[in-house]
C-alpha angles and dihedrals in degrees: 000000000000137000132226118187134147096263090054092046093050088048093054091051095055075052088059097048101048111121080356101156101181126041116277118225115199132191114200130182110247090263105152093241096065094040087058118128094234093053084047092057099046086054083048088053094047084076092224091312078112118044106186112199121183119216102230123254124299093010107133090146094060085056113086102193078060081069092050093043089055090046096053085043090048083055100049085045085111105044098068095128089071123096117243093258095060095050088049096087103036086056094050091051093054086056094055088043082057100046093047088053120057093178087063089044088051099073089059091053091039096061102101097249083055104051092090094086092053094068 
């Protein structure tokens, strides 16, 4: 299982902004981890080369990695006789399919609640 935490996330944005030219904009759900204040202060540090957005309350179809998450588990629907551990790693594998493949990822960004992080 893995752990979020803070410190992980802040790491991973360090991750992020590693050889970033340009300023990186990110919109994040209100989940407690990215409103943290040490997550807050390494955006603040960043000096405007990491703009962080939150999507408001109760808006999981202005997300679009709502709209990846539906369409793995769309994919796994039926599977349902497997225990949790046996569909782990094929969902994992459908993520990284995903992220190796930017033409699979366009369609999330392209429904209409979504186009905003396209601008």
């Amino acid at each position: 299982m893995m752990v979020s935490t803070a410190v992980v996330f802040r790491e991973f944005l360090g991750c992020l902004m590693l050889g970033a030219r340009q300023p990186m904009f990110l919109v994040l759900d209100g989940h407690p981890i990215h409103k943290a204040t040490l997550v807050q202060e390494f955006a603040t540090v960043r000096k405007g080369h990491l703009k962080l957005f939150r999507l408001p309350a109760y808006s999981p179809h202005l997300n679009p990695y709502e709209q990846v998450r539906a369409h793995v588990k769309h994919s796994f629907s039926k599977r349902l006789g497997q225990s949790e551990d046996e569909m782990q790693w094929p969902a994992i594998a459908s993520l990284d399919r995903i992220q190796k493949l930017p033409a699979l990822a366009k369609p999330f960004f392209r429904q209409s609640e979504c186009q905003y992080a396209t601008m």
